[in-house]
Backbone as CSV, one residue per row, in Angstrom:
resi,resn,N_x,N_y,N_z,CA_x,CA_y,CA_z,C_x,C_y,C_z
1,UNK,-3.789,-13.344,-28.661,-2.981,-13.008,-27.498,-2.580,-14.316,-26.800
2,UNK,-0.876,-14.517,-25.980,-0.740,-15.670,-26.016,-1.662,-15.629,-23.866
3,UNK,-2.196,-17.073,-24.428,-2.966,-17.266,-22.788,-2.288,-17.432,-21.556
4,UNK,-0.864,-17.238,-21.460,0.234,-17.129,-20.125,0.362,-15.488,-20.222
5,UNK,0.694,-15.074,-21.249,0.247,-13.393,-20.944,-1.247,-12.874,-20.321
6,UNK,-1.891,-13.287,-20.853,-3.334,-12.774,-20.345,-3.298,-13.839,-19.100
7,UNK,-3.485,-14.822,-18.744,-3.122,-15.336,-17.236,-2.265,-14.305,-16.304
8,UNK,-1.017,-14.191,-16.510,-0.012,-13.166,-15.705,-0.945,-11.482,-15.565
9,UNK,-1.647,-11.070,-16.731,-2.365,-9.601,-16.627,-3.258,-10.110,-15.257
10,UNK,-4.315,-10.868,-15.456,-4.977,-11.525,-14.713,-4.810,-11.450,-13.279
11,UNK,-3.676,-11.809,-13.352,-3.316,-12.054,-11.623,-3.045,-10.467,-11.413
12,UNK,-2.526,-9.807,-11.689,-1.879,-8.739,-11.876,-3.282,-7.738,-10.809
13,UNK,-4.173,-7.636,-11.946,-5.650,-7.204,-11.396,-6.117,-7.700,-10.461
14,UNK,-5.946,-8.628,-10.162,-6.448,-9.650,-9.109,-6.047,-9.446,-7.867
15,UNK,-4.472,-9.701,-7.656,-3.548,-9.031,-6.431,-3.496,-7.671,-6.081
16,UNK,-3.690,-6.978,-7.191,-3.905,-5.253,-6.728,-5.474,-5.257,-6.372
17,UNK,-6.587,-5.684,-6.883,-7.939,-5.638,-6.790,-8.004,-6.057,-5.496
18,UNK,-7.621,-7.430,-4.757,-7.607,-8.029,-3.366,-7.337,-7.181,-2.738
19,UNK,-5.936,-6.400,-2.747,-5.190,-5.676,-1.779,-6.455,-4.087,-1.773
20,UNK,-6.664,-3.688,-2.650,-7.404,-2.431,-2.367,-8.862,-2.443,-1.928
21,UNK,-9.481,-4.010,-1.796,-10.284,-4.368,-1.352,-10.408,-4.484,0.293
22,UNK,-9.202,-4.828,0.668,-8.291,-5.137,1.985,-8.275,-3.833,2.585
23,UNK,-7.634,-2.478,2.089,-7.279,-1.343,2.306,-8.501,-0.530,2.510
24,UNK,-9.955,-0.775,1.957,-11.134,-0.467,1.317,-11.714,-0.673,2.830
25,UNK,-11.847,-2.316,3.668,-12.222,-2.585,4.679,-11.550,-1.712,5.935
26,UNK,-10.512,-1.690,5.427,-9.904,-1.200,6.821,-10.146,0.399,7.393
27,UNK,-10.146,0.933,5.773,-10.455,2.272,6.509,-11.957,2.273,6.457
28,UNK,-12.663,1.946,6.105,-14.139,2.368,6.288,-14.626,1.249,7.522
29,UNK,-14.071,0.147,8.244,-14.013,-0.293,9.313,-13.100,-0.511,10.665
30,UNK,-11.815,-0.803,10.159,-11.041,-0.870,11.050,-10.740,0.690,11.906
31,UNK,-10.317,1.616,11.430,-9.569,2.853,11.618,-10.562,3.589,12.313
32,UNK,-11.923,3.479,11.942,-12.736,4.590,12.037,-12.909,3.706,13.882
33,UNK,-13.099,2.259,13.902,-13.346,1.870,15.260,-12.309,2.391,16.225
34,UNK,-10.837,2.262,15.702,-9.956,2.209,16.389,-9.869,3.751,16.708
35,UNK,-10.044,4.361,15.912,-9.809,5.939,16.679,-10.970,6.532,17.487
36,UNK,-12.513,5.704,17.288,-13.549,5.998,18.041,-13.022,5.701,19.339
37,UNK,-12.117,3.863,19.602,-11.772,3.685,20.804,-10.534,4.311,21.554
38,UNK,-9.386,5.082,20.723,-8.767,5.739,21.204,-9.124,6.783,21.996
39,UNK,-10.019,7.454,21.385,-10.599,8.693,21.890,-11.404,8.974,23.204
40,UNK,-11.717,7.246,23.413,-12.473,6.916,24.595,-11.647,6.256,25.691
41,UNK,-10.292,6.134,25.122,-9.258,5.150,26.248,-8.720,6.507,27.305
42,UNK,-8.770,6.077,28.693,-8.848,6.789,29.817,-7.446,7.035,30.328
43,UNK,-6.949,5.919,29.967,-5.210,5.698,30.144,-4.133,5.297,29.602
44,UNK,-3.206,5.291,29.875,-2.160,5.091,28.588,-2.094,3.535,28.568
45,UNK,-2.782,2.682,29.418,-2.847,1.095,29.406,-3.415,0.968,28.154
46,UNK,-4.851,1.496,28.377,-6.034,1.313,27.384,-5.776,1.666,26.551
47,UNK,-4.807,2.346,26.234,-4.359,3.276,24.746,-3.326,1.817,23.982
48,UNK,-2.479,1.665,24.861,-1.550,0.579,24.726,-2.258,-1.146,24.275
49,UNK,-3.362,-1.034,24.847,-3.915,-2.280,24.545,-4.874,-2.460,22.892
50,UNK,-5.404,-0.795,23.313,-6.253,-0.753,21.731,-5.195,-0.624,20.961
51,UNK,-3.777,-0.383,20.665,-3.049,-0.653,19.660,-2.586,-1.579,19.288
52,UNK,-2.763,-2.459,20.460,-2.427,-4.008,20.242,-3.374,-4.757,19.351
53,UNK,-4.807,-4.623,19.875,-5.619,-5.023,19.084,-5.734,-4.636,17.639
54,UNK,-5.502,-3.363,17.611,-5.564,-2.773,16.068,-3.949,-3.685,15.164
55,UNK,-3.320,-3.966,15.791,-2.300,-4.095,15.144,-2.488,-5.977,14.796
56,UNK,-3.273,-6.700,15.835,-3.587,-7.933,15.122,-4.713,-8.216,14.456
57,UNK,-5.640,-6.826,14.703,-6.720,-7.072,13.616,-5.885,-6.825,12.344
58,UNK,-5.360,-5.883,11.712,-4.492,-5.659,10.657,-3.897,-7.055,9.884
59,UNK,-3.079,-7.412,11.036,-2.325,-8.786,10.801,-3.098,-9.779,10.205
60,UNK,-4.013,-9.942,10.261,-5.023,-10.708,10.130,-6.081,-10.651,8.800
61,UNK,-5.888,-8.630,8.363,-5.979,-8.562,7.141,-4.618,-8.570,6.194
62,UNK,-3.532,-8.151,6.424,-3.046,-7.854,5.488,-1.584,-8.526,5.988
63,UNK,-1.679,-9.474,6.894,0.129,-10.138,7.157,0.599,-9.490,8.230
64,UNK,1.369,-10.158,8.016,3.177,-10.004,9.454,2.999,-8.385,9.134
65,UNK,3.682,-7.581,9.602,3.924,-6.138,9.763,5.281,-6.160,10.369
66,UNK,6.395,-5.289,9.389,7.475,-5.459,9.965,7.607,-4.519,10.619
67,UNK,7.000,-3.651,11.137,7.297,-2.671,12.421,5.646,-3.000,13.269
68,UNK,6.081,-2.564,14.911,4.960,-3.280,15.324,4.615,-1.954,16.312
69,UNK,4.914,-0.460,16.166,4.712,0.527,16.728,4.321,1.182,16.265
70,UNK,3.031,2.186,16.250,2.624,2.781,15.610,2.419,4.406,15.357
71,UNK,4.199,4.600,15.034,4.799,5.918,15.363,4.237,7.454,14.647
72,UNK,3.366,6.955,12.910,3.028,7.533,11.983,1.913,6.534,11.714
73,UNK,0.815,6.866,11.173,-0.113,6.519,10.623,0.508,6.012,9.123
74,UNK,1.247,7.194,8.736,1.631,7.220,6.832,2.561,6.257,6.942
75,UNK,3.736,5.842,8.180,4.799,4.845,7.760,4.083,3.309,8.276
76,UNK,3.079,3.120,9.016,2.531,2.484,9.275,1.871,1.288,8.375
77,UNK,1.083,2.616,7.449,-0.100,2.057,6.443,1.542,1.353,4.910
78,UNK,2.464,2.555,4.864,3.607,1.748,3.950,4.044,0.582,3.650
79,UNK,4.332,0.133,5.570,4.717,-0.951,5.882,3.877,-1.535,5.761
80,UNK,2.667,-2.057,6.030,1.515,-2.706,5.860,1.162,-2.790,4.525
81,UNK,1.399,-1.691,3.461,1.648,-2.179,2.296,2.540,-3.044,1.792
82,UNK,4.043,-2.760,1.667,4.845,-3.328,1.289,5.077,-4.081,1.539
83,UNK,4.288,-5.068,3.023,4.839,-6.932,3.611,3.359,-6.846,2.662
84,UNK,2.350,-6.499,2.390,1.290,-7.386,1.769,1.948,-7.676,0.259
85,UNK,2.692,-6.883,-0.608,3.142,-7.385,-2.021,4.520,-7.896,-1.232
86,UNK,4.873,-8.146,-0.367,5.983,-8.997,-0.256,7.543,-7.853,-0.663
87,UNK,7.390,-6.812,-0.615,8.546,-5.841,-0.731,8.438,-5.571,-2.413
88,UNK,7.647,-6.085,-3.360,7.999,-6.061,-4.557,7.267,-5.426,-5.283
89,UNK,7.078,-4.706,-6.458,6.282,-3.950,-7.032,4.581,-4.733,-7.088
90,UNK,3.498,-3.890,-7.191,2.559,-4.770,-7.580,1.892,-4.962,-8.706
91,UNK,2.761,-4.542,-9.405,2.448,-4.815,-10.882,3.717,-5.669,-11.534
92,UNK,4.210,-5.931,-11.775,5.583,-6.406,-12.445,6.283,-7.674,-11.534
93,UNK,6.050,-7.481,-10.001,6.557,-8.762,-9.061,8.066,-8.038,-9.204
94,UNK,8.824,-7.089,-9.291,10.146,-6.875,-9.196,9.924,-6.353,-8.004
95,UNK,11.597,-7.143,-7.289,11.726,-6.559,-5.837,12.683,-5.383,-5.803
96,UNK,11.351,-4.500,-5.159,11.865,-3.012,-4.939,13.195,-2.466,-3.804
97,UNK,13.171,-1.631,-4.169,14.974,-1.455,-3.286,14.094,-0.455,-2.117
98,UNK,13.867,-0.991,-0.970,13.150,-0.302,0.066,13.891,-0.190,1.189
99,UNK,15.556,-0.419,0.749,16.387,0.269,1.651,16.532,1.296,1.949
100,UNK,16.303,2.045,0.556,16.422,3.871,0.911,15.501,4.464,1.213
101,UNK,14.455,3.597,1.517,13.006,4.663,2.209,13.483,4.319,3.365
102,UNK,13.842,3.293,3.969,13.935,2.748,4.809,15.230,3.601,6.329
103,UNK,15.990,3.589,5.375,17.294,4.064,5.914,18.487,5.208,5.369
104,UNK,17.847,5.107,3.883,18.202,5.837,2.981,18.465,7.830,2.940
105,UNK,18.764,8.090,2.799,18.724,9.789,2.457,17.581,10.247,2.460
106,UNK,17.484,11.312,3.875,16.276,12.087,3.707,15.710,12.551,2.399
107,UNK,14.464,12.757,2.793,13.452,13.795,1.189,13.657,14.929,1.094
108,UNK,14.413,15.791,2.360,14.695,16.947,2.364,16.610,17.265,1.487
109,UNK,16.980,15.916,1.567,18.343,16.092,0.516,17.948,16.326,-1.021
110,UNK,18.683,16.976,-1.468,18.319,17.614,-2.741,18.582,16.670,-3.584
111,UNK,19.625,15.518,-3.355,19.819,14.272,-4.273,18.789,13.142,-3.721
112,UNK,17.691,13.544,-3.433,17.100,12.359,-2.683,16.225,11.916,-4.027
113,UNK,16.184,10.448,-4.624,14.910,10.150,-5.608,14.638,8.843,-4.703
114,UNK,13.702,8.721,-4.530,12.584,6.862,-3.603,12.960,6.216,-4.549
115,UNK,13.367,5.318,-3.513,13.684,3.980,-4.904,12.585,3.226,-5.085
116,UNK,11.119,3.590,-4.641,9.962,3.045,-5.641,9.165,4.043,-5.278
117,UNK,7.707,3.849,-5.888,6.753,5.044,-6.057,5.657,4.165,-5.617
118,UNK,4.828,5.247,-4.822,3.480,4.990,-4.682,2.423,5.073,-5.821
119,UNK,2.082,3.919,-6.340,1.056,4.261,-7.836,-0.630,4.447,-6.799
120,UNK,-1.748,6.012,-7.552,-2.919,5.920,-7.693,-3.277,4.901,-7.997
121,UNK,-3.797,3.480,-7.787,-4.775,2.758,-9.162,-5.314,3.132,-9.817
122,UNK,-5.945,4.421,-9.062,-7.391,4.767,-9.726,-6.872,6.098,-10.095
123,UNK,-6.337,6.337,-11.237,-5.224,7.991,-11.465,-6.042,9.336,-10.458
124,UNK,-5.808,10.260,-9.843,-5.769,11.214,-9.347,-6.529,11.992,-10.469
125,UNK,-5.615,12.457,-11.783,-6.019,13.036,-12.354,-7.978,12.420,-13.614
126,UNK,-8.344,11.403,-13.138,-9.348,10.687,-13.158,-10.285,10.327,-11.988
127,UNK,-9.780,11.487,-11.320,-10.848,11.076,-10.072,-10.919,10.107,-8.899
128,UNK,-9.085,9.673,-8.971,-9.270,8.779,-7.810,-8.941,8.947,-6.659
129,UNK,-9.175,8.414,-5.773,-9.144,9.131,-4.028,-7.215,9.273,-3.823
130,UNK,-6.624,10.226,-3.509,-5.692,10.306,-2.783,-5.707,9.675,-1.260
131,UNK,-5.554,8.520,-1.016,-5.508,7.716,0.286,-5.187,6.600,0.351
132,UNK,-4.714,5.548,1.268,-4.559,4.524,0.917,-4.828,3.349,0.600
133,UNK,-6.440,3.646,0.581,-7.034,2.665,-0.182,-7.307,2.607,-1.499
134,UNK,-6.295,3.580,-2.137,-6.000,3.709,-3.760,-4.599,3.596,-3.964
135,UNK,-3.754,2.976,-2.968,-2.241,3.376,-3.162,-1.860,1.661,-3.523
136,UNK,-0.644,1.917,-4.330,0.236,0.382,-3.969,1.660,0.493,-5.159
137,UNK,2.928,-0.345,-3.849,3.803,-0.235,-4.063,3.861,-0.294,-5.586
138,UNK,5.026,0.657,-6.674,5.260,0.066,-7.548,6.926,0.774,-8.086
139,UNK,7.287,-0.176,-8.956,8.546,0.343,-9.354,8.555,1.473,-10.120
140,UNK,9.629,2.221,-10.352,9.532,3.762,-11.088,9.105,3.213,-12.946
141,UNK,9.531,2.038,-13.147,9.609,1.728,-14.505,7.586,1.632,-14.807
142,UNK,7.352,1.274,-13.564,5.701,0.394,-13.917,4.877,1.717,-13.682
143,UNK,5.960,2.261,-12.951,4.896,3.630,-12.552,4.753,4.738,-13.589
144,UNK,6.107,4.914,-14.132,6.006,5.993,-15.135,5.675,5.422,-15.968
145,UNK,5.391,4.177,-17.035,4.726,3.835,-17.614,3.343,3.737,-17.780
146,UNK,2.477,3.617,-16.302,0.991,3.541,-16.291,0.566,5.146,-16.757
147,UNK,1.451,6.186,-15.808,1.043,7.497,-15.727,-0.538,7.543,-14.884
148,UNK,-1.140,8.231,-16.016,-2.588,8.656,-15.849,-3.992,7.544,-16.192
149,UNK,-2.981,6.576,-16.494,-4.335,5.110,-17.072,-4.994,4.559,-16.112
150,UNK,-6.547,4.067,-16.261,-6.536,3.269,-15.445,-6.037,1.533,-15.552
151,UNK,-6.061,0.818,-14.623,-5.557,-0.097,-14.426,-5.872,-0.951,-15.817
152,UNK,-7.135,-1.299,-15.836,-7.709,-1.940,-17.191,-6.740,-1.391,-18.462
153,UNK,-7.018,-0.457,-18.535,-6.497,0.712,-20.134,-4.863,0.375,-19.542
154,UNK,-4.028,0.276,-18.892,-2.604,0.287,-19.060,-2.280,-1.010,-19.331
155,UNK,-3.110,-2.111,-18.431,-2.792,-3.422,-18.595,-3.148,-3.930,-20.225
156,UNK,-4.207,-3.725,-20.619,-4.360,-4.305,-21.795,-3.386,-3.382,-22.885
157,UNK,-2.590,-2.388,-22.749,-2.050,-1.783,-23.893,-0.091,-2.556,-23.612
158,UNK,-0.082,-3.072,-22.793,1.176,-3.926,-22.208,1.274,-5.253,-23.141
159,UNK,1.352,-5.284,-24.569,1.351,-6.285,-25.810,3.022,-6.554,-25.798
């Protein structure tokens, strides 16, 4: 096998492994604090301030955040995905077209397809958690290709 291919797999595991490691901390530390302290904030100051904090503890794990309000939990954790791979798939490094999630045609239009997909790492149908500390951006090509594999088993069959 040539050793710039297995280098590139390498990283591959590596950058998705970091990032779900990242995602791993946050909800079993960050989230669980931040909604203990929501629940305890008395006023809409204190509410306003613990989101501040939550939003530079974040920063701090996972980058810049290009929205800085925290309108949805689900578009929240997206965005916080997609500035950590830099807008681009995380398997392949192709930059994804995240205009149309973005701004694009509702999900409720019948011509609506995402111009990228959320990949399991850990397949669903193998037992892996539906949440986002199993999620990460990827293109439709990398995605329908992995399917049901895990990460190991798809990467090494990529000759």
């Amino acid at each position: 096998m040539h050793i710039g291919y297995t280098n590139a797999m390498n990283e591959i595991k590596a950058r998705v492994r970091a990032y779900l490691a990242l995602q791993a901390k946050a909800r079993e530390d960050v989230w669980p604090r931040y909604r203990e302290a929501v629940h305890a904030a008395s006023t809409y100051t204190d509410a306003v301030r613990i989101d501040a904090a939550l939003d530079n503890e974040l920063t701090v794990l996972f980058g810049e955040s290009p929205i800085h309000y925290i309108h949805s939990f689900r578009a929240y954790a997206h965005a916080r995905m997609l500035a950590y791979f830099n807008y681009r798939c995380a398997y392949c490094n192709d930059l994804l077209a995240i205009d149309a999630w973005k701004y694009g045609p509702s999900a409720c239009d019948a011509a609506y397809t995402p111009a990228f997909h959320i990949d399991h790492v850990h397949p669903k149908a193998l037992g892996g958690a539906n949440n986002y500390a199993n999620f990460v951006p990827a293109c439709r090509a990398c995605n329908s290709s992995k399917r049901a594999k895990p990460l190991d088993d798809w990467i090494s069959g990529l000759k």
